[in-house]
MARLUMZA-139150 format. One record per residue: residue number from 1; y, z, x of N, C-alpha, C in turn. Coordinates in steps of 0.02 Angstrom, whole numbers, m for minus. Each point is the difference from the previous one (the first is absolute). Layout:
<rs>
 resi    nyy    nzz    nxx   cayy   cazz   caxx    cyy    czz    cxx
  NUM      Y      Z      X      Y      Z      X      Y      Z      X
...
</rs>
This chain:
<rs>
 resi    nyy    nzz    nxx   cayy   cazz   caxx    cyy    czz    cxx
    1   m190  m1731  m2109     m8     72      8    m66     16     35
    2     m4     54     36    m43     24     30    m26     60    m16
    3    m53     22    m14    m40     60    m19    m45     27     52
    4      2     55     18    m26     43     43     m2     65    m31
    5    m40     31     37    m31     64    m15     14     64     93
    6     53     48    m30      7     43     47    m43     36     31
    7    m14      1     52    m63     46     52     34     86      9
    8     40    m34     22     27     71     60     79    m15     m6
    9     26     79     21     67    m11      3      6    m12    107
   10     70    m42     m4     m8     m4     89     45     58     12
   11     19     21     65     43     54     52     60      1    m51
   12     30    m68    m18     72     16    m34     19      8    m58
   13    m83      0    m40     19     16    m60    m45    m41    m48
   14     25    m76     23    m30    m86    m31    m71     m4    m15
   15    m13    m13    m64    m54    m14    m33    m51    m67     64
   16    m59     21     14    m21    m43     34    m71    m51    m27
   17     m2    m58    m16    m66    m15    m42    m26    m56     80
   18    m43    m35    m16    m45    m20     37     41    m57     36
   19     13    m17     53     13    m66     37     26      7     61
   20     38     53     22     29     54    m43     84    m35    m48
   21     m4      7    m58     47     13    m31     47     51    m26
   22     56     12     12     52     60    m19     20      7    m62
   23     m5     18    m38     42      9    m71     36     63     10
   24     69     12     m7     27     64     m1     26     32    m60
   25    m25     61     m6      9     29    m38    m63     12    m67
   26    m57    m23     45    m49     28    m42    m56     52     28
   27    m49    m22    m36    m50     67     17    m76    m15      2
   28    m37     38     60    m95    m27    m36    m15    m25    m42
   29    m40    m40    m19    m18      4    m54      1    m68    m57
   30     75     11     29     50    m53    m86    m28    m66     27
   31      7    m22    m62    m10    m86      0     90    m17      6
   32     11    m49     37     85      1     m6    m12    m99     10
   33     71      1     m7      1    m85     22     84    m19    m17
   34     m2    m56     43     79    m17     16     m4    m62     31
   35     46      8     34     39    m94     58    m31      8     75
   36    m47    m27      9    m13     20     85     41    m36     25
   37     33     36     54     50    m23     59    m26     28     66
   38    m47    m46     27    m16     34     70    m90     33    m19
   39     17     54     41    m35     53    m24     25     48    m47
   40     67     m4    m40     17     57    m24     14    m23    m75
   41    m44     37    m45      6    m32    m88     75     27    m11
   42     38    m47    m54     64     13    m15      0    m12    m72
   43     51     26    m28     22     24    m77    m81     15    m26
   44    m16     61     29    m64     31    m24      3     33    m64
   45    m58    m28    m71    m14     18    m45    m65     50     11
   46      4     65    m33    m56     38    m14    m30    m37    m49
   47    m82    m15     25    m17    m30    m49    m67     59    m46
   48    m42     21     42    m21     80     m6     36     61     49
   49     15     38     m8     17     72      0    m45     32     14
   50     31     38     67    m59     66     15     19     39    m28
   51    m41     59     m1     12     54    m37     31     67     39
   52     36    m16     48     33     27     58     83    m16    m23
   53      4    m78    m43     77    m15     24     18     41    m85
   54     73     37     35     37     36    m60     77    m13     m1
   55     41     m3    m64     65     m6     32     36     33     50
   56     26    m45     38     33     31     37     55     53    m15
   57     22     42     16     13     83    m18    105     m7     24
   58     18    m80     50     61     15    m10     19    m72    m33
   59     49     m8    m21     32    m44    m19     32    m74     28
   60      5     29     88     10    m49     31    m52    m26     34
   61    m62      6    m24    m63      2     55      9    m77    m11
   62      5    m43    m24     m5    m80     m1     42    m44     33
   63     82     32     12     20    m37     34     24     38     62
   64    m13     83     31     14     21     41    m52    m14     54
   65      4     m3     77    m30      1     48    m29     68     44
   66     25     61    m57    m11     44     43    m63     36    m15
   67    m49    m25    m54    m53     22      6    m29    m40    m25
   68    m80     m3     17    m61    m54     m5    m37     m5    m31
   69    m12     75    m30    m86      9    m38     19     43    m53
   70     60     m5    m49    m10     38    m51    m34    m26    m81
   71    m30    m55     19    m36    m36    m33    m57     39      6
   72    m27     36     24    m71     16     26      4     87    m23
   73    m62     19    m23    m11     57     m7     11     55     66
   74     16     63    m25     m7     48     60    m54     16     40
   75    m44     m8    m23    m70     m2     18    m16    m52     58
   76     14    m55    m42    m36    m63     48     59    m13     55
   77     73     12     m7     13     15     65      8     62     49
   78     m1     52    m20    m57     49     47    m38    m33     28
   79    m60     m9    m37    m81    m42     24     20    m41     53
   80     71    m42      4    m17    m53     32     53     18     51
   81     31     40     25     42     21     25    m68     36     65
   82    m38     24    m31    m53     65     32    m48    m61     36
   83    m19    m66    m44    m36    m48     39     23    m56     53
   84     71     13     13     45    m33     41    m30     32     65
   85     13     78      5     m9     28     30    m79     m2     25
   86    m49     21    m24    m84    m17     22     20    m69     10
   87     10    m33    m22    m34    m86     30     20    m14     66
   88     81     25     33     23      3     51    m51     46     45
   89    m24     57    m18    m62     30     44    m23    m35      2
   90    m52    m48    m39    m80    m32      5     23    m55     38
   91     55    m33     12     19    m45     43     m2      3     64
   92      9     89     11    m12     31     58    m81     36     27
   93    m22    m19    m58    m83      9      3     15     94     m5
   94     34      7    m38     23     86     13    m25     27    m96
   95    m49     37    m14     13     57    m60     10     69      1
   96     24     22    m51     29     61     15     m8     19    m81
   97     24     74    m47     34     14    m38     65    m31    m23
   98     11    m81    m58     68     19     m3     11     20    m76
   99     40     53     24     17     47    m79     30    m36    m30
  100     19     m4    m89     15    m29    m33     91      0     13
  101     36    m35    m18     67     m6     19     60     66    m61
  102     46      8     48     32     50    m45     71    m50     16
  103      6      0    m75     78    m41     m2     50     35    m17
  104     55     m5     22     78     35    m15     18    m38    m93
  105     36     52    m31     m7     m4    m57     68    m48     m2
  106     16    m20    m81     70    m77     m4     44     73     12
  107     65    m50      6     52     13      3      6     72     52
  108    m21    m23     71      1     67     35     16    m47     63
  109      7    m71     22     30    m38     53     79     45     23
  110      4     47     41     69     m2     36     32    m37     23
  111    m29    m47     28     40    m62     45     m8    m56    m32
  112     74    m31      2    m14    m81    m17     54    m27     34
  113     m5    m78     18     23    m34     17     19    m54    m44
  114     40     m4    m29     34    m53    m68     39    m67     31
  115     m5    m36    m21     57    m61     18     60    m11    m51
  116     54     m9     32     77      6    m31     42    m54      6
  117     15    m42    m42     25    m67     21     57      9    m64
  118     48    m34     30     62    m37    m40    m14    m25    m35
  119     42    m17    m56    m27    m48    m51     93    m15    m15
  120     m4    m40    m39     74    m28    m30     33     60    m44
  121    m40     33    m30     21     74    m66    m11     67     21
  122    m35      3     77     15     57     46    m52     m2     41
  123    m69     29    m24    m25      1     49    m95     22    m36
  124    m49    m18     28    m59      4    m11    m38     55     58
  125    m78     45    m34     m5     28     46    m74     27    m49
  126    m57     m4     73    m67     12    m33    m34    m19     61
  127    m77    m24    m32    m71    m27     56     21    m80    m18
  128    m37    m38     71    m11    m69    m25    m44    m19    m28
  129     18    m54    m47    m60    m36    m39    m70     m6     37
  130    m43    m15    m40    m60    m13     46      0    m49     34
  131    m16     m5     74    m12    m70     55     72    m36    m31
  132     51     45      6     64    m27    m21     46     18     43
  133     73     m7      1     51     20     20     53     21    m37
  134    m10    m19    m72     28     17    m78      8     83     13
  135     73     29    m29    m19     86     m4    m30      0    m65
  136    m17     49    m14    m18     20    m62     10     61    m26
  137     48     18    m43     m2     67     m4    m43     37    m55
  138      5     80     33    m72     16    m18     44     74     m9
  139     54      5    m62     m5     70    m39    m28     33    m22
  140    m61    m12    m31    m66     32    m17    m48     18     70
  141     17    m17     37    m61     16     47    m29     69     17
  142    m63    m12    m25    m59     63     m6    m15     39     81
  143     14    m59     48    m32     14     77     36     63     11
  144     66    m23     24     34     76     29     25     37    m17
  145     15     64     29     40     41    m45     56     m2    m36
  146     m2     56    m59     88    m44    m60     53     22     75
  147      9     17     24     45     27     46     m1    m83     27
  148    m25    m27     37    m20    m60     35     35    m53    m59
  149    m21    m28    m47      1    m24    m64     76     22      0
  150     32     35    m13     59     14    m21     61    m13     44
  151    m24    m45     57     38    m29     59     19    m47    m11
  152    m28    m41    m29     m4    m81    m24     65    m12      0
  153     47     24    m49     87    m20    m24     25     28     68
  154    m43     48     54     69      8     44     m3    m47     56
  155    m61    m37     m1    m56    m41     53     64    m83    m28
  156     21      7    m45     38    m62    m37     60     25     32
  157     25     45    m16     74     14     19      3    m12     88
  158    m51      4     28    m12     m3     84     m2    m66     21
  159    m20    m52    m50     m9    m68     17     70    m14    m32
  160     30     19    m32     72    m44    m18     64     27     64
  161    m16     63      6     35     20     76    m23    m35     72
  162    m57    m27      1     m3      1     64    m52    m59     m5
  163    m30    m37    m32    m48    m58     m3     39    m73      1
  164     m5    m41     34     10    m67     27    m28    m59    m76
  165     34    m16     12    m26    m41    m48    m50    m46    m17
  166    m42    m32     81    m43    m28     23    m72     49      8
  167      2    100     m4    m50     22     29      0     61    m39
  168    m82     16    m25     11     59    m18    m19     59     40
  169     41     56    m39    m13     55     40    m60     43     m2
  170    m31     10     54    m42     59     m7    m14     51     10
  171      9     45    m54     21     57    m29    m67     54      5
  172      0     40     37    m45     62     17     10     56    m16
  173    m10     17    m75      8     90    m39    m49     49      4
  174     16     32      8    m66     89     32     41     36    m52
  175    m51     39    m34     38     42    m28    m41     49     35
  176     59     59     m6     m8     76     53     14     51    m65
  177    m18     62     33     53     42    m52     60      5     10
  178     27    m16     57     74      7      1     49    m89    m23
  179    m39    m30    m37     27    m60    m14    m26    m43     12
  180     11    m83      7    m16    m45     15     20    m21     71
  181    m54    m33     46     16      5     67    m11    m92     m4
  182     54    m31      9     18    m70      9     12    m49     37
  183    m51    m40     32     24    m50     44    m11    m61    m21
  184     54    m35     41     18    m80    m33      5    m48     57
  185    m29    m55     18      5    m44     39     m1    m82    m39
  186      2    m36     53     48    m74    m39     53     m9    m31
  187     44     59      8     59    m26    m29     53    m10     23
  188     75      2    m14     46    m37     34     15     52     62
  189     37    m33     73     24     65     45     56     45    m25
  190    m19     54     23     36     42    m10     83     m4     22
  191     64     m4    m55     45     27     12     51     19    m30
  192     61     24     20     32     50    m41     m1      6    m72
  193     11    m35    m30    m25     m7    m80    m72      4     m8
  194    m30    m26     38    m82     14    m46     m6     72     23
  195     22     38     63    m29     76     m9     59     31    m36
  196     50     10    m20     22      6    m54    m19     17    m67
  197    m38    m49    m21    m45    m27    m45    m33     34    m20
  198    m57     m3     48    m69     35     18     26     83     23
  199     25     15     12     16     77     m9     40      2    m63
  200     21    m16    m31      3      4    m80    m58      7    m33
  201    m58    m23      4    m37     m7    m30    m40     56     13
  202     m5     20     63    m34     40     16      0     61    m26
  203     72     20    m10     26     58    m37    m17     m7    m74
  204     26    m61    m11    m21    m14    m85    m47     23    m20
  205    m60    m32     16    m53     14      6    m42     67     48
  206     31     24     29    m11     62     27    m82     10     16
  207     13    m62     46    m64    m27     57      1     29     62
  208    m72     49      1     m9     20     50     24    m27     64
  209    m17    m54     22      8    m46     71      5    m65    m34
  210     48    m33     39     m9    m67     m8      0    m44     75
  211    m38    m42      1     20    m44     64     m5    m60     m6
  212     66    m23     27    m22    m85    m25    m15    m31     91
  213    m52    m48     m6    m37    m32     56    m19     86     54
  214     31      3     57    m12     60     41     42     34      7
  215     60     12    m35     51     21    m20      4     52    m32
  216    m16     69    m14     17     67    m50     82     m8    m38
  217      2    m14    m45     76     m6    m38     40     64    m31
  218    m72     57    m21     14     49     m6    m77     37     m3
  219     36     78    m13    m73     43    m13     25     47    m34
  220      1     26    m62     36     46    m19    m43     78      4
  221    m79    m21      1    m50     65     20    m66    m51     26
  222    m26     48     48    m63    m43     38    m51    m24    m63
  223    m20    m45     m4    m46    m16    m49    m86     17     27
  224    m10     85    m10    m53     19     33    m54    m17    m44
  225    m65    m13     22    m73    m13    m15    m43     55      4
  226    m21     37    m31    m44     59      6    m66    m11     11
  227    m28     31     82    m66    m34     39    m40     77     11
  228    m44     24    m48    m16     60      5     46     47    m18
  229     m8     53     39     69     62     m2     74    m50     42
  230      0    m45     11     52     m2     25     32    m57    m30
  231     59    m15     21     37    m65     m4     22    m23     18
  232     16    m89     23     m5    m38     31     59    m51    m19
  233     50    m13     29     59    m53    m20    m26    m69     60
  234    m37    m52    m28    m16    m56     29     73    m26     24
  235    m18    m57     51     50    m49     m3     m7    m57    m37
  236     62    m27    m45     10    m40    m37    m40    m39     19
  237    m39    m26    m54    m52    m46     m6    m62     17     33
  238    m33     51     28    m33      4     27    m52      4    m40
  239    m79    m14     22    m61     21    m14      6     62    m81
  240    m32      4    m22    m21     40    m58    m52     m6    m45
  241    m36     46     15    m71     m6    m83     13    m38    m44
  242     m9    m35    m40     30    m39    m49     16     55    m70
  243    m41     28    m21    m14     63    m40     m5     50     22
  244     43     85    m29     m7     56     15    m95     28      5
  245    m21    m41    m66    m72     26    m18    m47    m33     77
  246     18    m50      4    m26    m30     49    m26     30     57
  247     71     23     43     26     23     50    m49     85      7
  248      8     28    m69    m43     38     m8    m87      5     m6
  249    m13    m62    m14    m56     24     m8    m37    m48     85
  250     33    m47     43    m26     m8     46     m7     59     53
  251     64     35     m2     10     69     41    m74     39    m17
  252      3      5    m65    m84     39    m13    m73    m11     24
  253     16    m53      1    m72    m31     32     15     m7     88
  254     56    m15     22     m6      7     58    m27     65     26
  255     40     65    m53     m9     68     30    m66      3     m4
  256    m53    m21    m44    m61     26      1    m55    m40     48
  257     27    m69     21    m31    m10     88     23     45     54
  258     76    m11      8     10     75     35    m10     47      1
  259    m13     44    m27    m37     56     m9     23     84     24
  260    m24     27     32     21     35     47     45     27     69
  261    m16   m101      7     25     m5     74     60     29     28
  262     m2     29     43     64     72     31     59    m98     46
  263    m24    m30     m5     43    m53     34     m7    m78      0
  264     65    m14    m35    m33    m63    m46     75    m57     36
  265    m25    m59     20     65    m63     10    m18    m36    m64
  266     67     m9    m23      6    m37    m32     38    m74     35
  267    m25    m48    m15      6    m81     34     35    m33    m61
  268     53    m44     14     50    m34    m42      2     61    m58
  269     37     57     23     21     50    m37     47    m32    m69
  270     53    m44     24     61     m2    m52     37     57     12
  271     36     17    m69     25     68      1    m45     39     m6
  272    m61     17    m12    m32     63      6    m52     10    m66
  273    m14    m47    m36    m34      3    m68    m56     34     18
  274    m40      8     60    m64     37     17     27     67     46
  275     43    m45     51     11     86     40     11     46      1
  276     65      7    m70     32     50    m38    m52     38    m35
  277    m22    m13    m25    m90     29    m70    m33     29     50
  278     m6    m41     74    m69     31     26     33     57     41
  279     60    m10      5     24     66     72      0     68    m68
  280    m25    m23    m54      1     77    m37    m73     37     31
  281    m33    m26     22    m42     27     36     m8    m20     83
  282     m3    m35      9      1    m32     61     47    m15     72
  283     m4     m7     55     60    m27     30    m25    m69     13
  284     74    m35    m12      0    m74     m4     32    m48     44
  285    m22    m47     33     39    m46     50     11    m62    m40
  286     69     m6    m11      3    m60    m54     31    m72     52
  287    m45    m62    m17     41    m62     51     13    m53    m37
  288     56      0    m22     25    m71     10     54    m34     22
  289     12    m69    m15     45    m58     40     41      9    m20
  290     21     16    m63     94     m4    m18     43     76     13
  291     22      0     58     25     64     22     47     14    m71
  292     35    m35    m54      8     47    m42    m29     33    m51
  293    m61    m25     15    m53     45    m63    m33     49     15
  294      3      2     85    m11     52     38     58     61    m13
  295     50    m27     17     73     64    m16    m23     46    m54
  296      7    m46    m60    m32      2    m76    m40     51     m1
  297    m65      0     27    m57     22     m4     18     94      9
  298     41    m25     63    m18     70     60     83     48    m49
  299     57    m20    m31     15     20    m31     m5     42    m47
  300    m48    m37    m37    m52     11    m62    m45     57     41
  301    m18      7     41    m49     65     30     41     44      8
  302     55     m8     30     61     52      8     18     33    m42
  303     13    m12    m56     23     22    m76    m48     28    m27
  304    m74    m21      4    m28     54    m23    m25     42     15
  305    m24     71    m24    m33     55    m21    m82      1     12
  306    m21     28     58    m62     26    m13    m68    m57     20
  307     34    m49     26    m10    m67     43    m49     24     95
  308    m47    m14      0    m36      9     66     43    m63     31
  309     11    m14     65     20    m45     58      5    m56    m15
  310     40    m36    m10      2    m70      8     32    m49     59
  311    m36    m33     43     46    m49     49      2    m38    m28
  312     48    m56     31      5    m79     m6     24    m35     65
  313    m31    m56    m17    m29    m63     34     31    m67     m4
  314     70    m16     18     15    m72    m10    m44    m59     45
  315    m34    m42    m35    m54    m28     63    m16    m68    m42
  316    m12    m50     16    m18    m69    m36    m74     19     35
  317    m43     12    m73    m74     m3     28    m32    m63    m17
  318     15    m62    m44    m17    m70     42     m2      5     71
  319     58      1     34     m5      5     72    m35     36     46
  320     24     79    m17     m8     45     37    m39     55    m37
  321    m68    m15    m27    m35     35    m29    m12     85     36
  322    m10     41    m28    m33     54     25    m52     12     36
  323    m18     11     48    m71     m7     49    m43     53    m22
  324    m65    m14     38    m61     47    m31     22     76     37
  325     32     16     51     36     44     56     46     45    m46
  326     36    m19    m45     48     11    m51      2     12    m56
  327    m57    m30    m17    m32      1    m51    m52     72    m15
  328    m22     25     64    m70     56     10     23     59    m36
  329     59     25     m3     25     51     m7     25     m8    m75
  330    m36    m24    m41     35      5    m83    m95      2    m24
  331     m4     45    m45    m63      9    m60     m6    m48    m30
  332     58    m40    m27      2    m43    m64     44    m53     42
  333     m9    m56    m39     58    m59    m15      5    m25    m74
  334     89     m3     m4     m2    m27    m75     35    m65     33
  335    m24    m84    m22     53    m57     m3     m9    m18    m41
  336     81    m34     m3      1    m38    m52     61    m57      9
  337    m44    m72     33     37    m29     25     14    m67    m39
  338     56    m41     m3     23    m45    m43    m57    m53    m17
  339     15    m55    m41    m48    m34    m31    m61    m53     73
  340     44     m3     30    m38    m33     60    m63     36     30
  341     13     87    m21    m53     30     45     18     44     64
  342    m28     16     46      5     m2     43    m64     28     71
  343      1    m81     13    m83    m31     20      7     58     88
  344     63    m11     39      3     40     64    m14     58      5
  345     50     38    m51    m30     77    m15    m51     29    m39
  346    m30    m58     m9    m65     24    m31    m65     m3     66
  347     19    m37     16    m46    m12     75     m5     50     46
  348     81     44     m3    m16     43     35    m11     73    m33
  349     m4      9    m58    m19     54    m53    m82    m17     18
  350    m34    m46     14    m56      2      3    m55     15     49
  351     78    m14     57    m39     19     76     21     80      8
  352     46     31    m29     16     48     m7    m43     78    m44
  353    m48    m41    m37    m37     41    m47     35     68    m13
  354     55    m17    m36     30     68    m55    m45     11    m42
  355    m16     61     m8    m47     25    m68     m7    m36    m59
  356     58      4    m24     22     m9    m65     59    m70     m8
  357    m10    m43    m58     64    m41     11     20    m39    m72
  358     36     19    m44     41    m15    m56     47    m67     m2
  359    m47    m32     m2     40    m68      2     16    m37    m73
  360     66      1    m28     61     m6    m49     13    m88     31
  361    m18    m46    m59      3    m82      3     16    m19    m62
  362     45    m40      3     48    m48    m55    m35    m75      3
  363    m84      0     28     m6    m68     11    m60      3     12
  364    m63      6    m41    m94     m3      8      4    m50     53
  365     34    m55     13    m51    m32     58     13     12     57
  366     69     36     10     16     20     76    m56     60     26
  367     20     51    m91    m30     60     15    m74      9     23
  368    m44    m71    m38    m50    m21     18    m25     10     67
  369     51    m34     17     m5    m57     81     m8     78     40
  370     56     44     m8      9     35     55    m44     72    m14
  371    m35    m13    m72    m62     55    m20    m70    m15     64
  372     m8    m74    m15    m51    m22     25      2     28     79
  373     66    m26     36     m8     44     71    m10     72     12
  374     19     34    m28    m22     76    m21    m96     19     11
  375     m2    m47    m57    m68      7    m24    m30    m21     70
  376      6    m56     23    m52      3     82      4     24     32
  377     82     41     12    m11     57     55    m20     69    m16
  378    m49     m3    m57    m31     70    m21     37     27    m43
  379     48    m16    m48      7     39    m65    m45    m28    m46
  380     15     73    m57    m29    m30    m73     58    m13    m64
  381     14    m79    m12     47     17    m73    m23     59    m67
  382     18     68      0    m39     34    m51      0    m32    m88
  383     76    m31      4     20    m14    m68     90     m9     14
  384    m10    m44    m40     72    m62    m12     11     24    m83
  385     99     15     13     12     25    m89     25    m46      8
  386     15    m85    m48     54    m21    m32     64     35    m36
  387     61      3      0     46      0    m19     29    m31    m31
  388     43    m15    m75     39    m48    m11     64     22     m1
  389     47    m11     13     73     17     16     44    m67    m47
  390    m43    m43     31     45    m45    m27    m27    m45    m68
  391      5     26    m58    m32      2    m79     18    m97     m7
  392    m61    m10    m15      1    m69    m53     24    m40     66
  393     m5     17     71     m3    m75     48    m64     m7     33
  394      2    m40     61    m76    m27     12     m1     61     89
  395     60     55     m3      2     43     43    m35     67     m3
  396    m64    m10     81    m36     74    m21      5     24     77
  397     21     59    m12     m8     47     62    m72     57     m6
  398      2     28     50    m68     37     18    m18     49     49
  399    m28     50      0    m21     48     61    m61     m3      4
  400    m10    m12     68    m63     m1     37    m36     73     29
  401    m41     34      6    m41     44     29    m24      0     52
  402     15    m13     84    m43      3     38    m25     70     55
  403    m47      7      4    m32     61     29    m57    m24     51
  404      8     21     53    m67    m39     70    m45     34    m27
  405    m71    m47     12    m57     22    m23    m22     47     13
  406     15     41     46    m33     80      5     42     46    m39
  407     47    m15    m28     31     50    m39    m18      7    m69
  408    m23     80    m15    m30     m1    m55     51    m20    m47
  409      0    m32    m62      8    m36    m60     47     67    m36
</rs>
């Protein structure tokens, strides 16, 4: 056996002590010890206890994979959620304000993605085990909503209709107010009997949308998303806040970098989680790549009430970023671009000097990376909010503040 003493937690969660060694599933502090394999301690005994670790709050937290840190106080993952975020600045030689983290409360996950497999007595359906491929089901689960949770038996009935025996299915539930909005890929091709089937069910169950792979099977009412005053019917599977609270409270902080501004682009719009909120004051140029989240979007402006201007923009800005020329004519920018970043259009947000710029990141070191270019071409980061959306994993999103140095604060 091996005995070590925990330093720090790492990016994914894993207890880290000196060599570096991994222990997972502990915390600062503890004295722990186990089987070294590698670098990574195995069948880890607590041998002291921090005063951080509490029971975990669901039932499946031991053998489910879908969350990491409910071993750990609320506190100390806040804390360490908020220092993910600074350390990725100081890497960038960058400080700023970062405010303490605001997390989405349990059982408020809208979206999940479950796995659905056959079994010999019908059929299984949940998260995978940890660093497993095992399902595990997870009837108690605290994460998402009971609406979400209450899919499980129909997420089973979907894998005995339509799951292979070799593969499971993966199963994508949104709950809306108008129902559950459902997509399913990996499972068997579609034909006359399985949609049959699956429109049985659909009715049964009296599911908003269902689609299996890229396929719509039915829709019995749009499964709309409410984005400000308005509302928004995504396309199946598309992009979504993970949490209503979430979704809400990044919109807030974006609005208060934006500010005033009479004309604001929004960059990797999605369906509209910023453009919709801000055209309540503002007119908005919304761009992104998936011309149907564009449809989506500009729909969603259509329908509502009391909405200032909204365009849209189908455009791959990896490629074909926005120029500083194109750019001159907006007060504000809000992005918020996928986990990679996005290093091109930030280059030219910088040669471009927009006033103001609200940059929304699912990822401190991209957001880092592409803060730091900002910062040499004359902005100031005012202050970075952490977000948690996604409760008890090693996932932190964030809004950034930037304003060029002559602009008063």
């Amino acid at each position: 056996m091996t005995t070590v003493t925990i330093k720090r937690l790492g990016q994914q969660g894993d207890g880290i002590a000196s060599g570096p060694i991994f222990a997972p599933m502990t915390l600062p502090g503890e004295v722990v010890s186990g089987v070294l394999d590698g670098a990574l301690l195995t069948e880890v005994r607590i041998d002291t206890p921090s005063p951080d670790r509490v029971a975990p709050p669901c039932t499946h937290f031991r053998s489910c994979g879908g969350c990491q840190m409910q071993h750990a106080s609320d506190a100390l993952v806040s804390d360490w959620k908020r220092d993910i975020v600074t350390n990725a600045l100081k890497i960038a030689s960058l400080e700023t304000d970062t405010r303490p983290t605001v997390t989405s409360p349990s059982h408020s996950r809208r979206r999940a993605t479950f796995a659905a497999r056959r079994t010999k007595k019908g059929a299984m359906a949940g998260f995978h085990g940890r660093k497993s491929d095992t399902i595990i089901a997870v009837p108690n689960c605290i994460l998402v909503t009971p609406t979400v949770r209450a899919a499980l038996p129909l997420c089973e009935e979907l894998a005995v209709a339509g799951a292979s025996r070799k593969a499971a299915l993966s199963i994508t539930v949104t709950d809306s107010a108008e129902g559950l909005d459902i997509a399913v890929s990996g499972g068997k091709p579609l034909d006359g009997p399985l949609r049959v089937a699956l429109a049985g069910l659909c009715e049964q169950h009296r599911i908003a949308r269902l689609t299996w792979e890229d396929e719509q099977i039915g829709m019995r009412v749009p499964p709309a998303q409410p984005v400000g005053v308005a509302r928004v019917v995504p396309p199946a599977g598309a992009f979504l806040q993970a949490t209503a609270h979430g979704q809400q409270t990044l919109t807030d902080f974006v609005r208060d970098v934006v500010g005033p501004a009479k004309k604001v682009a929004d960059l990797f719009a999605g369906c509209g989680t910023f453009a919709l909120p801000l055209a309540e004051t503002s007119e908005v140029h919304a761009v992104e790549g998936d011309r149907d989240m564009m449809a989506a979007l500009d729909a969603g402006w259509r329908g509502a009430t009391g909405l200032k201007r909204v365009t849209t923009e189908t455009r791959d800005l990896f490629r074909r970023p926005l120029l500083p020329d194109e750019l001159s004519k907006f007060d504000a920018v809000v992005i918020d671009p996928p986990r990679a970043g996005a290093a091109a259009q930030m280059a030219e947000l910088a040669r471009a000097q927009v006033p103001v710029i609200a940059h929304v990141s699912c990822n401190p070191q991209t957001f880092a990376r592409d803060a730091e270019t900002l910062c040499k071409a004359g902005y100031v980061l005012d202050w970075v909010q952490p977000v948690d959306q996604f409760r008890w994993s090693a996932h932190v999103e964030l809004v950034g503040a930037f304003r060029l140095a002559h602009i008063a604060a």
